[in-house]
VEXDREN-2710 file (C-alpha; in Angstrom, 1 decimal):
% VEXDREN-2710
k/r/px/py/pz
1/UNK/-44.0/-31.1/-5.8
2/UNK/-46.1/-32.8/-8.4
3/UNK/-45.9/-36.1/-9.6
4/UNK/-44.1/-34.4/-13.4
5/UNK/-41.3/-33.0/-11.3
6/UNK/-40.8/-35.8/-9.5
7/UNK/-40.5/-37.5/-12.4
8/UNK/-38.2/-35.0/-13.5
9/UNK/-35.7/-34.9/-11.0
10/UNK/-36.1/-38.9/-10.7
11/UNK/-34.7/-38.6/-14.5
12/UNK/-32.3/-36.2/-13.8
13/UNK/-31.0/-38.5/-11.2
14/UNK/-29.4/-40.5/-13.2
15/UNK/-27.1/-38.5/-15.0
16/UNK/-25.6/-37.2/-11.6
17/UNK/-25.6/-40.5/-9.7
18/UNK/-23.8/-40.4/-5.8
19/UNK/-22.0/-43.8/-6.8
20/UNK/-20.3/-42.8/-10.3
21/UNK/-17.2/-41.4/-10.5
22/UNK/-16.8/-41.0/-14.5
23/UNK/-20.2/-40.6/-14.9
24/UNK/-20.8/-37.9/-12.5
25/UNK/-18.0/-36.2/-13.6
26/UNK/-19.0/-36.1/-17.5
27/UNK/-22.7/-35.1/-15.9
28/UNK/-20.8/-32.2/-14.6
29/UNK/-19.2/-31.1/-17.3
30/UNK/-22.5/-31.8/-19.6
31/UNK/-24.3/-29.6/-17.7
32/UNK/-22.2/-27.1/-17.6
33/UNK/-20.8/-26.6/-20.7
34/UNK/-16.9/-26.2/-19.5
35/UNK/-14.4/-28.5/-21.7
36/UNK/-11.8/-29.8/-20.0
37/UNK/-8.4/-28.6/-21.5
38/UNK/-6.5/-31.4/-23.4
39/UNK/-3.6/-31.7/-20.5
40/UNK/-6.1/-31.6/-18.1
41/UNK/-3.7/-28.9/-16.3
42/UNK/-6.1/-25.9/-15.6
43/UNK/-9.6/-27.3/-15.5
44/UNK/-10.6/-24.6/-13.3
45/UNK/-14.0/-24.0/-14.3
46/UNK/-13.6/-20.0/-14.2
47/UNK/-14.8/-17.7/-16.7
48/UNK/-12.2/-18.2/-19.2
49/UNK/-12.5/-21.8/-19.4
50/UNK/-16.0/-21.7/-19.9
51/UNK/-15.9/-19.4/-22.9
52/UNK/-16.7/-16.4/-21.1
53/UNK/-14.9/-13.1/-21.4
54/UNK/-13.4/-12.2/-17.7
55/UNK/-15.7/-10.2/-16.0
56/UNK/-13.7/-6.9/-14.5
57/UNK/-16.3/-6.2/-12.2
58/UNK/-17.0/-9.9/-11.3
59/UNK/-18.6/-10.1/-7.8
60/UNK/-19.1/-6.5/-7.3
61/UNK/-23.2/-7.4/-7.5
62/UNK/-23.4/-7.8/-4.2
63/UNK/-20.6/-6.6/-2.4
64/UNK/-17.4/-8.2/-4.0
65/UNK/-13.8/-8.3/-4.6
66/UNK/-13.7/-4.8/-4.7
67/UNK/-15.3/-4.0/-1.6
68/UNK/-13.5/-6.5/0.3
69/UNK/-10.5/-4.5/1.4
70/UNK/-7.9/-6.5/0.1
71/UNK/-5.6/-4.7/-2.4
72/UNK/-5.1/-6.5/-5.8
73/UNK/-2.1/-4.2/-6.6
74/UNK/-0.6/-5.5/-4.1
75/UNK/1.9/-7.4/-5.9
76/UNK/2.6/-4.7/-8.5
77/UNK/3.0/-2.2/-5.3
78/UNK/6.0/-4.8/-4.1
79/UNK/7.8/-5.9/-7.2
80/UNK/6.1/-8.8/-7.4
81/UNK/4.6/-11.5/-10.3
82/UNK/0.6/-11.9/-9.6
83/UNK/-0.5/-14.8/-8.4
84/UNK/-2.2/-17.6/-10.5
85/UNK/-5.2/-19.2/-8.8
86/UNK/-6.4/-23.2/-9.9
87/UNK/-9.0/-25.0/-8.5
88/UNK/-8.8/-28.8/-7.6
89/UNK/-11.7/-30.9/-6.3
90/UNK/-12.9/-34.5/-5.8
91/UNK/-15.4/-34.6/-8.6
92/UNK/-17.7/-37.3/-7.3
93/UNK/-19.8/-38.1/-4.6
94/UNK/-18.5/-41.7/-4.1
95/UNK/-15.2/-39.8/-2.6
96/UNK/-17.8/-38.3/-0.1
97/UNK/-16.0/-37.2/3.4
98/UNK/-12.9/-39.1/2.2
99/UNK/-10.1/-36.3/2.9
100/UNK/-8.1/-38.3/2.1
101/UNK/-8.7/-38.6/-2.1
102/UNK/-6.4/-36.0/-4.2
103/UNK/-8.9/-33.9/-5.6
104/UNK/-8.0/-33.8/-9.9
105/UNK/-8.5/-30.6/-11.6
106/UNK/-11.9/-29.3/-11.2
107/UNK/-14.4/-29.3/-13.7
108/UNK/-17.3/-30.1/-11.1
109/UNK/-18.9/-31.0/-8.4
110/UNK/-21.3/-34.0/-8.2
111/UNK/-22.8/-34.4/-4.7
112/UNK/-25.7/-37.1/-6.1
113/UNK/-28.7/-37.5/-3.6
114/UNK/-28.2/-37.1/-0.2
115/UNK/-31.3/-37.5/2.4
116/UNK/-31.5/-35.3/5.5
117/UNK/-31.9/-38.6/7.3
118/UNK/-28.6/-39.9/6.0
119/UNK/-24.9/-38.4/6.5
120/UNK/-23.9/-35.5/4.5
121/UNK/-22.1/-34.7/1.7
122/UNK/-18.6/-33.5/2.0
123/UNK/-16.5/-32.8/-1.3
124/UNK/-12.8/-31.4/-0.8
125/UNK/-11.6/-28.5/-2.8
126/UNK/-8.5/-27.4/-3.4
127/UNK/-7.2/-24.2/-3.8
128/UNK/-3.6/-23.3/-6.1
129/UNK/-1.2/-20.9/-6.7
130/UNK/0.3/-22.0/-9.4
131/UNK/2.4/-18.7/-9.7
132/UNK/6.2/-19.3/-9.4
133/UNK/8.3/-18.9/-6.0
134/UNK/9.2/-15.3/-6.0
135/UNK/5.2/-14.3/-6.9
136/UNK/2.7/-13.0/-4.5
137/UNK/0.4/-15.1/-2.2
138/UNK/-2.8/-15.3/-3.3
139/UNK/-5.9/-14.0/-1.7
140/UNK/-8.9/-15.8/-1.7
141/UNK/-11.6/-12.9/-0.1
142/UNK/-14.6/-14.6/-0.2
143/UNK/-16.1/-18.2/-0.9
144/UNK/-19.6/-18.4/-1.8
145/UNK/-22.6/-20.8/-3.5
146/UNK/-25.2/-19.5/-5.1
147/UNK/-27.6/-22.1/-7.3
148/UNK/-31.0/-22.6/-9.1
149/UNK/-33.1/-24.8/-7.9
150/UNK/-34.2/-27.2/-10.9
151/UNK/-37.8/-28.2/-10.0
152/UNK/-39.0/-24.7/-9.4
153/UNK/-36.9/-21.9/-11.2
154/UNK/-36.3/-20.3/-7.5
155/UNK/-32.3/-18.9/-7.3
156/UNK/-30.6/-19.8/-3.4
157/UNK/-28.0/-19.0/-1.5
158/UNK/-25.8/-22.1/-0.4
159/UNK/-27.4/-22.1/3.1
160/UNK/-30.3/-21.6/1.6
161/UNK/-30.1/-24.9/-0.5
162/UNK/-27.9/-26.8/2.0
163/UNK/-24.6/-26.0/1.3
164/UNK/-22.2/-24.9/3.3
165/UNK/-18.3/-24.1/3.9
166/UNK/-16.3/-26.7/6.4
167/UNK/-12.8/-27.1/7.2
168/UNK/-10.8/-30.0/7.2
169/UNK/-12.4/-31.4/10.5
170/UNK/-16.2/-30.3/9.3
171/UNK/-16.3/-27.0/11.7
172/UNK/-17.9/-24.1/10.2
173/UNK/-15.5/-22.3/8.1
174/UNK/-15.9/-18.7/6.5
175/UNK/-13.8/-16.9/4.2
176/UNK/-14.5/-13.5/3.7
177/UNK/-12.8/-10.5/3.9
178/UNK/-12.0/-10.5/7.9
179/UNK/-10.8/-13.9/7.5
180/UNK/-9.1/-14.5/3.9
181/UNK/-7.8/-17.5/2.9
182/UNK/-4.3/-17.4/1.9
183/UNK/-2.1/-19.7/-0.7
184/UNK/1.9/-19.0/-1.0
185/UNK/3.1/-19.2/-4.2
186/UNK/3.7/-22.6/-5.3
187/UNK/1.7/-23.9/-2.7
188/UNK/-2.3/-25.2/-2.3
189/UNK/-4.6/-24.9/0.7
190/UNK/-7.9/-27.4/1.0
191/UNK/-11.3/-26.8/2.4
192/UNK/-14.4/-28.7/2.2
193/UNK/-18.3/-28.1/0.6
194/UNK/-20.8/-29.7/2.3
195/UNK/-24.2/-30.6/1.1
196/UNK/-26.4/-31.8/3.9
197/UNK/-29.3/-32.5/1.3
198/UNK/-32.4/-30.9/3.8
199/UNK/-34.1/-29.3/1.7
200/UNK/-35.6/-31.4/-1.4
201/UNK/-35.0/-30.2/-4.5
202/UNK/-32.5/-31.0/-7.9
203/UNK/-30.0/-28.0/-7.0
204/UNK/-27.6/-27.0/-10.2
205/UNK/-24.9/-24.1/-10.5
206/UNK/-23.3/-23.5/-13.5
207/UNK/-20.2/-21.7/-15.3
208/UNK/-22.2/-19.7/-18.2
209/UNK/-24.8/-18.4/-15.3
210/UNK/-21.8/-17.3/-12.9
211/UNK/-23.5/-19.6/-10.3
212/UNK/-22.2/-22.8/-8.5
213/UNK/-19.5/-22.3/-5.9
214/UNK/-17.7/-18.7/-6.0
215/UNK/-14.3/-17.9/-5.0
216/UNK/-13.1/-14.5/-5.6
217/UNK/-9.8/-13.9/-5.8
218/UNK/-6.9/-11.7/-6.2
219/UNK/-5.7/-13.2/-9.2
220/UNK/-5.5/-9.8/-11.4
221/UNK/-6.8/-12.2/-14.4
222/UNK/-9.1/-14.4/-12.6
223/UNK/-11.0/-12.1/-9.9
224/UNK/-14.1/-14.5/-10.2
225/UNK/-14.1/-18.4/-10.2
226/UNK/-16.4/-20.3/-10.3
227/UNK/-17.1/-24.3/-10.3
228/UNK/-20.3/-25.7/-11.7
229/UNK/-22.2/-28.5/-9.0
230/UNK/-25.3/-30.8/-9.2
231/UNK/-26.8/-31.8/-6.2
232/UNK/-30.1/-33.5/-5.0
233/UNK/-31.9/-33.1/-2.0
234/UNK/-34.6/-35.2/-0.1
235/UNK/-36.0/-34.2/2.7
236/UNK/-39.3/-33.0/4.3
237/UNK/-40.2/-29.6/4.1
238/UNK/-42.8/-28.1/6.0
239/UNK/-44.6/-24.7/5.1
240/UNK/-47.1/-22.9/6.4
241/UNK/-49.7/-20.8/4.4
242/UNK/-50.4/-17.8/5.9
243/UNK/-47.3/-17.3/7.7
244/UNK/-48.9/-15.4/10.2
245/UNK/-52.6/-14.8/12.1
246/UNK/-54.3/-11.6/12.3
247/UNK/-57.9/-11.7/14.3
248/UNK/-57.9/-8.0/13.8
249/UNK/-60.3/-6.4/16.4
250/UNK/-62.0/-8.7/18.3
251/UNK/-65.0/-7.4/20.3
252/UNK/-64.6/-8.3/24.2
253/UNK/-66.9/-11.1/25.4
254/UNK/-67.0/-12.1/21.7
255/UNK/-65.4/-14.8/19.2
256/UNK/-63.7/-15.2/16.1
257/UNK/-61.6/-18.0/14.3
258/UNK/-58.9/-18.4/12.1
259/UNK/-57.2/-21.3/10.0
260/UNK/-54.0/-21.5/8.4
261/UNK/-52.4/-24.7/6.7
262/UNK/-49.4/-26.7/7.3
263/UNK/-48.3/-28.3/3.9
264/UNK/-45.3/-31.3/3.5
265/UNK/-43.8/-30.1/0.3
266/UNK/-41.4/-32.7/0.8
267/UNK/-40.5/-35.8/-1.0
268/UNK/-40.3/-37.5/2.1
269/UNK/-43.0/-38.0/5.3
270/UNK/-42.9/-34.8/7.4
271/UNK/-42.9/-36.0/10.8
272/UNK/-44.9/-33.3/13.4
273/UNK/-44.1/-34.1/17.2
274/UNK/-46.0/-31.2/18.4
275/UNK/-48.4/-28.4/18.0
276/UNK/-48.9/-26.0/21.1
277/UNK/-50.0/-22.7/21.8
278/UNK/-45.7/-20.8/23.2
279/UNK/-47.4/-18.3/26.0
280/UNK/-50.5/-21.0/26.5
281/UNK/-52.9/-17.4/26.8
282/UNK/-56.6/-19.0/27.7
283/UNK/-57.9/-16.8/25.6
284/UNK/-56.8/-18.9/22.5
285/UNK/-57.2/-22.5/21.9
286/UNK/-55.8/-24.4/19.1
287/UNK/-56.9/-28.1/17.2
288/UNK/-56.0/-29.5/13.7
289/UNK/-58.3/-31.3/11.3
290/UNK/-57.3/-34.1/12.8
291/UNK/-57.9/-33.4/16.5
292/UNK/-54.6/-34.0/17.9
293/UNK/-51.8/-32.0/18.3
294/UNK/-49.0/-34.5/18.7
295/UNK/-47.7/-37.6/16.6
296/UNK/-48.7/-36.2/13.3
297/UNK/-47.2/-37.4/9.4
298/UNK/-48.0/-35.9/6.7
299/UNK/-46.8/-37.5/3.2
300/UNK/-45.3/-35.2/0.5
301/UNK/-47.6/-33.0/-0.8
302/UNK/-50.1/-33.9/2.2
303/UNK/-51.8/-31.1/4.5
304/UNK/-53.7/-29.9/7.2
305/UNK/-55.7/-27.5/8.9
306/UNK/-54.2/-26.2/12.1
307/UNK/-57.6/-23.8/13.9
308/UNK/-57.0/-21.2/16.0
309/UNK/-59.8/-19.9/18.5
310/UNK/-59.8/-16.5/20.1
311/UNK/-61.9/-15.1/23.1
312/UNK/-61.0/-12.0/24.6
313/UNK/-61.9/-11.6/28.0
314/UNK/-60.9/-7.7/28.2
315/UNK/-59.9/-5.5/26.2
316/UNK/-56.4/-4.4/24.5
317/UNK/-53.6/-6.3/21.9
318/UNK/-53.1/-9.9/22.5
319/UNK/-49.9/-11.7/20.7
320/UNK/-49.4/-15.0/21.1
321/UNK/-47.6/-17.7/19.0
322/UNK/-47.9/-21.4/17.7
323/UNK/-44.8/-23.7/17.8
324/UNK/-44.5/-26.7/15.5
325/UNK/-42.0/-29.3/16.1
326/UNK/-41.0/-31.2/13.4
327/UNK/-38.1/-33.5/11.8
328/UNK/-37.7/-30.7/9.1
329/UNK/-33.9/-30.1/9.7
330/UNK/-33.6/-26.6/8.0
331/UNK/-36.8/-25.5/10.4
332/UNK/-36.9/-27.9/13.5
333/UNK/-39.2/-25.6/15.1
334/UNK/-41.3/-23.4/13.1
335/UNK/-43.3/-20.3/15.0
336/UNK/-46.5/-18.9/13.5
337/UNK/-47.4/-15.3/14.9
338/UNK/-50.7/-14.7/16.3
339/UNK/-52.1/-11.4/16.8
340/UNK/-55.4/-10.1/17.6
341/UNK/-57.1/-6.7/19.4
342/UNK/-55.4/-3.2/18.6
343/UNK/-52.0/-4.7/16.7
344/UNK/-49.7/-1.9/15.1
345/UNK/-48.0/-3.7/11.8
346/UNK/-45.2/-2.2/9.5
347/UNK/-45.3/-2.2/5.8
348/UNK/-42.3/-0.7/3.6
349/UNK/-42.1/-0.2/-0.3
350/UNK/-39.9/-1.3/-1.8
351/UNK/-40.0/-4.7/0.3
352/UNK/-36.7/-5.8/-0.4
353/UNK/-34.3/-3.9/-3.1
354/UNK/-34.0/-0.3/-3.3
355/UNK/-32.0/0.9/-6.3
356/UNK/-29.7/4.1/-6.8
357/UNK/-29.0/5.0/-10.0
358/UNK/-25.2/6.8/-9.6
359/UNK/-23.5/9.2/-7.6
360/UNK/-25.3/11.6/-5.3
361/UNK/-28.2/9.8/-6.2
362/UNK/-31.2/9.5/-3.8
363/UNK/-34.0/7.4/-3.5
364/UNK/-36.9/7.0/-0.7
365/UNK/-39.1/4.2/1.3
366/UNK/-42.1/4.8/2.1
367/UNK/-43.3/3.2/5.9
368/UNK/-46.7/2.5/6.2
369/UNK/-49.3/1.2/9.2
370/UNK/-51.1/-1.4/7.8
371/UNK/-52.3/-2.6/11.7
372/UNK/-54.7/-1.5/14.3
373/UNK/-53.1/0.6/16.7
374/UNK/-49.9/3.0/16.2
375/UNK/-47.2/1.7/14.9
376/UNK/-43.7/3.8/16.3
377/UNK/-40.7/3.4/14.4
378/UNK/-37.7/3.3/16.6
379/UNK/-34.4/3.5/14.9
380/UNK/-33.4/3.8/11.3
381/UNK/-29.8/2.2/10.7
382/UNK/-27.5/1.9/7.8
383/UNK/-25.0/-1.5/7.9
384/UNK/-23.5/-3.5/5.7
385/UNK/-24.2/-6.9/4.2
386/UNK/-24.7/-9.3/6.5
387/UNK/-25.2/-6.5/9.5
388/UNK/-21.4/-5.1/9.1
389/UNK/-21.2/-2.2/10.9
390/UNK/-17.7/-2.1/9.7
391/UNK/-18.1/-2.3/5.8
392/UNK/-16.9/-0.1/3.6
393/UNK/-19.8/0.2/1.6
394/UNK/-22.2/1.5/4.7
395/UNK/-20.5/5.1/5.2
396/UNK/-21.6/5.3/1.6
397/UNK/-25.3/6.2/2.5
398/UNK/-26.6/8.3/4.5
399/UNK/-30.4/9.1/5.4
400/UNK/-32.3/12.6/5.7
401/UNK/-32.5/13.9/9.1
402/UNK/-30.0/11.9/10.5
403/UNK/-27.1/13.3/11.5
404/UNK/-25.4/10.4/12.4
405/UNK/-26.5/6.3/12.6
406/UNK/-28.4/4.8/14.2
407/UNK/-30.7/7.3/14.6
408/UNK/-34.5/7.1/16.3
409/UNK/-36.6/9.5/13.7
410/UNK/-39.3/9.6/16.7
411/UNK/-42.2/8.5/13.8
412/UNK/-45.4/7.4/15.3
413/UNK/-47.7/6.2/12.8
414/UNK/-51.4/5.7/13.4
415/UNK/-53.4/2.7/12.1
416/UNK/-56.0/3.7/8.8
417/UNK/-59.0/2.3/10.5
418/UNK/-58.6/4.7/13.6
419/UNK/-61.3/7.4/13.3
420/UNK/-59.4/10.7/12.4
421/UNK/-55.9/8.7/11.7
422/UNK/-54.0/11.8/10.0
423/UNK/-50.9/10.1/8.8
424/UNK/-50.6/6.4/8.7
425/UNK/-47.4/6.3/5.6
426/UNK/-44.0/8.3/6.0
427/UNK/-41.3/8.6/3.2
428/UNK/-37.5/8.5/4.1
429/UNK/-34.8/9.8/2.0
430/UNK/-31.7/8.6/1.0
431/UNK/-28.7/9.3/-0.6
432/UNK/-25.7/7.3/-2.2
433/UNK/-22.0/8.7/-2.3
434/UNK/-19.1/6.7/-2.8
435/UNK/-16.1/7.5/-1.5
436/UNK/-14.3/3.9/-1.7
437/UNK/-13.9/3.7/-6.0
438/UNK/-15.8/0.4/-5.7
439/UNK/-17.8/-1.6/-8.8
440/UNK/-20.6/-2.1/-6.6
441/UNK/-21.5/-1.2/-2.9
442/UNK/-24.5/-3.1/-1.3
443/UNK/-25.7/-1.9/2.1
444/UNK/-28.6/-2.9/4.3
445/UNK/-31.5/-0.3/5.7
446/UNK/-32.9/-1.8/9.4
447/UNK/-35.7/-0.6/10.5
448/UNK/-36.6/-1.0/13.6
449/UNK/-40.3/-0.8/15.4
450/UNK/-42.7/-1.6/17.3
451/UNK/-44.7/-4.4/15.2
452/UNK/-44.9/-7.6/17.7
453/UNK/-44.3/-9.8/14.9
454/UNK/-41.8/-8.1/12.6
455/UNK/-39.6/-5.6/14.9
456/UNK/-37.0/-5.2/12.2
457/UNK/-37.1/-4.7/8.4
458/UNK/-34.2/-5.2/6.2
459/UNK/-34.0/-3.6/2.7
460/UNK/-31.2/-3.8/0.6
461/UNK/-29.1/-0.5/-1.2
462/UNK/-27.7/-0.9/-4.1
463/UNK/-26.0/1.4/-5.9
464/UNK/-23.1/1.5/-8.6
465/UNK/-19.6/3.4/-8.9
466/UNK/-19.5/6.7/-10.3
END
């Protein structure tokens, strides 16, 4: 981070301080642009409130409401009113872990700085259904965070950033479709967001963006909420530039040496207990700039070289890996891949996304050997988000030559700088049909082989309705 954006997120600071309660609060409500309604009644920071039109298909971007199985005419089936949902939360992070506070109605959430060193972060929310008696319940099917991270433009997932869904005694919660949370009419039911502040960075979500924390529900008129939050993070963070160390061929009796970098890009010292070789294979050794491998700080921004040596003393792949140990909380233990000798390794465009453009649409990825020796892909597999092998949305693909899923294709793959390598890139079909009626279905693609360092791929389908 350089000294500017420190700076900036020093300045930024202030306006969403972890002491104030007003002041956090109007810093919430500044930054989000949501107006608080005169009777502070409904203060719900959803759509409507924040001048948005009520998005039909809210959610269904990656795997909503409408994939979630839970019916939303429901109550119209039985005879009965819809439910209303309201959101409720304690606004500032002076009520911190207090379950105790009633939360007001919501118009933010205002964790302030919180250091990985120090306790987290844990706001209450409460969820409504202000609906009368003889209404339905309401459904909440799914509870989410998804935010911008200030100081570098990148967009995160809550665990991403350091947020993440607790109940009332600060276990692990999750609210999805398999476990729905459920408010009688008349009635509220509380869970807490935690912000645990290891990773550094000024984290924002906000009303007009659709990002902040999610809760999508079967209120017919409110299928997306959402509730802006501000929080700050500092932390160490370690990174590593290359991820990963490829000798390539190495000639037997011969030498070669590689160097990658291990960067603090922190605001706070990253601490490094230890460096060492996992398998301890002799025919690597491994040193830093600074000649030891143990008791190690690096201050933010700081680096150093970690060198890797490698002697082969016969011929064949070698794979090894390098294990740091460090007081980054979100990577404790971070493992750097080592390869040398004839090493197959996987390539797939597109990397990450791949796109259908309607119904009985297809589309393809290409596999490529990008290694040293043949690469063999072992099983081609269709799932939904999050590895759900019971979604809906994963019937709704199917792949060429695959009768059913999983499904080994028996590819072998050989490397491009073999003499007389024939085929070193594959294409694999797909189609998309819905059979559901949902907004949106998202699906994963595994692929599965046998590259040492990246046995599985993951690329995500996405297709819309008919």
């Amino acid at each position: 981070m350089s000294h500017r954006r420190i700076l900036l997120a020093l300045v930024l600071l202030a306006s969403v301080s972890c002491s104030g309660g007003a002041g956090t609060r109007d810093a919430a409500v500044a930054d989000s642009g949501v107006t608080t309604p005169a009777d502070g009644g409904d203060a719900d920071a959803s759509p409507a409130d924040s001048g948005e039109a009520p998005d039909p298909d809210a959610g269904s971007d990656d795997a909503g409401a409408d994939d979630a199985g839970v019916g939303r005419d429901a109550a119209t089936d039985a005879g009965l009113a819809p439910p209303v949902a309201a959101i409720a939360c304690t606004v500032g992070s002076g009520s911190c872990g207090d379950p105790n506070v009633g939360p007001p109605p919501c118009i933010g959430l205002s964790f302030g700085t919180v250091a990985a060193a120090d306790a987290p972060c844990d706001l209450v929310v409460e969820v409504r259904n202000d609906a009368p008696a003889a209404a339905a319940e309401l459904v909440v099917e799914r509870v989410e965070v998804q935010v911008q991270d200030i100081n570098d433009g990148q967009s995160l997932d809550g665990a991403s950033a350091g947020f993440s869904v607790r109940d009332a005694n600060g276990a692990p919660l999750v609210i999805d479709s398999a476990a729905p949370l459920i408010v009688p009419p008349t009635d509220a039911r509380r869970f807490v967001l935690r912000f645990d502040g290891a990773r550094t960075g000024l984290f924002r979500g906000e009303a007009r963006t659709g990002t902040g924390l999610r809760l999508y529900t079967s209120d017919p008129t409110q299928p997306l909420l959402t509730v802006p939050l501000t929080a700050i993070g500092s932390a160490p963070n370690i990174e590593v530039i290359p991820a990963r160390v490829d000798f390539g061929p190495v000639a037997q009796g011969s030498s070669a040496r590689e160097v990658f970098q291990v960067f603090n890009f922190g605001d706070t010292t990253l601490d490094i207990s230890s460096i060492r070789l996992v398998s301890a294979n002799p025919e690597f050794t491994v040193t830093t700039s600074r000649g030891s491998l143990t008791g190690l700080s690096l201050t933010p921004i700081e680096q150093i070289d970690v060198i890797v040596d490698f002697a082969p003393t016969d011929a064949g792949p070698d794979v090894e890996a390098i294990e740091i140990v460090s007081n980054d909380l979100r990577r404790p233990v971070t493992t750097v891949p080592v390869v040398a000798g004839g090493v197959p390794r996987i390539s797939v465009n597109p990397l990450t996304m791949l796109p259908f453009s309607g119904q009985g649409a297809q589309a393809t990825v290409t596999v490529s050997n990008v290694g040293t020796s043949e690469l063999a892909i072992t099983s081609l597999d269709v799932v939904g988000p999050g590895g759900s092998g019971s979604h809906p949305s994963a019937d709704d693909f199917s792949i060429a030559g695959c009768s059913s899923l999983p499904c080994n294709p028996g590819t072998r793959l050989c490397a491009p700088t073999q003499p007389g390598c024939g085929q070193s890139s594959t294409t694999f079909t797909l189609e998309y049909r819905s059979d559901d009626g949902s907004q949106t279905d998202l699906a994963e693609l595994h692929i599965e082989s046998n590259d040492p360092t990246n046995p599985e791929l993951i690329v995500i389908l996405q297709a819309p309705a008919p």
